[in-house]
N, C-alpha and C positions, 0 to 999 in steps of 0.2 A: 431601045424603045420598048421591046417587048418586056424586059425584065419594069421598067417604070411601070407599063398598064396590068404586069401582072401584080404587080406589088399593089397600085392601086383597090384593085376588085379586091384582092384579099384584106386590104384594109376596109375598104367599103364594107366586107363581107364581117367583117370583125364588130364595124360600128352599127352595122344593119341599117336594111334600108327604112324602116319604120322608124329607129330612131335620128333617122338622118332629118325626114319628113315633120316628126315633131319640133325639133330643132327649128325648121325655117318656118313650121306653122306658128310658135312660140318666137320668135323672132318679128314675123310681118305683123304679129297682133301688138307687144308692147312697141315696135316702131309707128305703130297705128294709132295706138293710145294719146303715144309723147304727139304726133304728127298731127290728131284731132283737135288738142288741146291749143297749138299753134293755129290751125286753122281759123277756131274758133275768135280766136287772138289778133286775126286778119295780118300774119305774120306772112314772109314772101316764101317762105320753107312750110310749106302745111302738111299735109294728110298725106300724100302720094310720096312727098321728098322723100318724108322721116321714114317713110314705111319702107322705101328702098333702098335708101343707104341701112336700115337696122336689118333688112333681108340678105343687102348684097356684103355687109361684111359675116352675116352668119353662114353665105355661101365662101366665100374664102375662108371663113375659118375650117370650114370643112372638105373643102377641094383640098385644103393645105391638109393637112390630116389624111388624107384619105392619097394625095400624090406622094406622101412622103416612104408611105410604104412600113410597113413591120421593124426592117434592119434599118432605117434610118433614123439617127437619135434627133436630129433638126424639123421637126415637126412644123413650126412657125414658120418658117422661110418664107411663104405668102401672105399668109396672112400679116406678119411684119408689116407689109409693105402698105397695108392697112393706114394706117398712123397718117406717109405723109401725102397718101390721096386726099382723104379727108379732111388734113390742112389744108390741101389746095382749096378743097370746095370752099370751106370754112370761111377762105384769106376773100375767097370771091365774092362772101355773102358780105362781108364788113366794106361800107360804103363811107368814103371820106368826103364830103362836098359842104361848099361854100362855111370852112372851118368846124362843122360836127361829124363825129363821127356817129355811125350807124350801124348796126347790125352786129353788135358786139354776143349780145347773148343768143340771137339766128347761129352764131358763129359755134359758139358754147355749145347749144342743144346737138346741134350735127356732130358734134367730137363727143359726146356723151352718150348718142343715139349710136353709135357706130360701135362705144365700148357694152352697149346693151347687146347688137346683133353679134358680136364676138361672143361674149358670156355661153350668150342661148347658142350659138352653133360650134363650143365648145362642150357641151351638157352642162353648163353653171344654172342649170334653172333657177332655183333659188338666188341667188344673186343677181343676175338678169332682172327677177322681180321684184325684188326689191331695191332696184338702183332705179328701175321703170316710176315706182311708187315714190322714191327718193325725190326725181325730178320732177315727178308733177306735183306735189307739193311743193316744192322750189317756187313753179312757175307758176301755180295760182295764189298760193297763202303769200309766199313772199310777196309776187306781185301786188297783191292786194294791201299787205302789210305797208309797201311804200307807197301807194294810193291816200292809205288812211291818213298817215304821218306825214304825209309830202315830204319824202325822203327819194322819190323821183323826180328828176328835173325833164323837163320838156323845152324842145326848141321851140319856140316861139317865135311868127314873123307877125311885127307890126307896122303900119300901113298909116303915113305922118303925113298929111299936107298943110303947106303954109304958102306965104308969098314969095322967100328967098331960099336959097337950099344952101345957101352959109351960115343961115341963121337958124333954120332949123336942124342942121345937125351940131351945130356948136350946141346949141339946147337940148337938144337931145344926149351928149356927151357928159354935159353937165347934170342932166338930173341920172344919168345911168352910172356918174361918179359919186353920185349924194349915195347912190341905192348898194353902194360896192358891186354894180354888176359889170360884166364887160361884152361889147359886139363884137359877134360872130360875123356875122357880114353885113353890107348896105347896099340900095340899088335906087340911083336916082331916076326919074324921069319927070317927063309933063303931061297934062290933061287938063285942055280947058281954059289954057293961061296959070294954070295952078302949079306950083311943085309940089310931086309924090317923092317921099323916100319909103321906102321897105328895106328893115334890119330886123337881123335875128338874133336874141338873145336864150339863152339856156341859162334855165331856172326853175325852183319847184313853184306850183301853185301861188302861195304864200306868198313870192316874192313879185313874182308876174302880177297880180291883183297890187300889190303895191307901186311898182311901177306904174302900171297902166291909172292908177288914180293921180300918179304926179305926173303923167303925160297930160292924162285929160284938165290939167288944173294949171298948167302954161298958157301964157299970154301970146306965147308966138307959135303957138303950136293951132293950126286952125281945126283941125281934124284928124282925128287919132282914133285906129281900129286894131283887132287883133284878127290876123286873114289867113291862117296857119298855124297849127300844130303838129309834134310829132316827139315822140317820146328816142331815148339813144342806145332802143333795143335792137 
């Protein structure tokens, strides 16, 4: 025990504590950055997540470092362990419900955010920033780019009433096979003497506006809305 915390400090003392300090100062700011930018995004990982997972792997990389000591060549031994933490989180943030999946790039950002806090709590400054710079251009221009192009699809839930709910969903099957699109889920109820169905489909813009004009343009379709969004980030 004593030889582990002497090896410590002397490594400590080797990497300084000023440069320790820079390290996790340069670590919470670009976790801050990537973390603001989600925020902004009204994403469930914002500001505080990105900013701890990119501090607390720059602090393992540097406890690892610093516990491993002078004589020992395994330097990474903790920080390793990095990787399948951060899948956990990652696996936690991806939500599978009523056939869409969710939070695939939530998922993304925290296993890239974590290889940012390693970089900077290894001294890769330079790299750190520019992988920082990497992924927010990723996350805005890209984004934005599948915006323009409607090359994002969006779950979409629309909100059908008629007077039979066999014949409005055979109708509904039928113009969602004219349009090549396919249901993700349906939910029947009543209101009023009326049948409600709500189903989701996933689709970019483009195809949503077209469906929704061959929904509104059936005969047996008495009332057709769109009561839900959400993109399969």
């Amino acid at each position: 025990m004593k030889n582990i915390l002497q090896g410590g400090l002397e490594a400590d003392s080797m990497m300084g504590l000023s440069s320790a300090l820079v390290r996790l100062l340069l670590a919470a700011f670009l976790g801050g950055a990537i973390g603001l930018e989600r925020e902004l995004s009204r994403k469930p990982a914002g500001l505080r997540t990105n900013m701890f997972i990119c501090f607390g792997a720059a602090m393992f990389t540097i406890v690892s470092i610093a516990l491993a000591g002078p004589d020992v060549p395994d330097k990474t031994r903790i920080a390793s362990n990095i990787i399948p933490g951060i899948g956990f989180i990652g696996a936690g943030s991806i939500l599978h419900s009523r056939g869409s999946v969710q939070g695939l790039t939530t998922a993304a950002t925290i296993f890239v955010v974590a290889s940012v806090g390693m970089a900077a709590g290894g001294g890769m400054y330079v790299i750190a920033l520019f992988a920082t710079i990497v992924i927010l251009l990723a996350l805005r221009l890209l984004g934005w780019l599948e915006g323009r192009f409607n090359l994002k699809a969006l779950a979409m839930t629309y909100e059908i009433g008629g007077e039979r709910g066999d014949e409005i969903v055979a109708e509904i099957n039928r113009i969602l096979e004219d349009e090549h699109l396919i249901m993700e889920s349906i939910r029947l109820g009543g209101v009023a003497g009326a049948i409600l169905v709500h189903f989701t489909v996933n689709a970019d813009m483009r195809e949503h506006s077209a469906l929704l004009e061959k929904l509104r343009m059936s005969a047996i379709l008495k009332r057709v809305g769109q009561v839900k969004e959400s993109t399969a980030e």
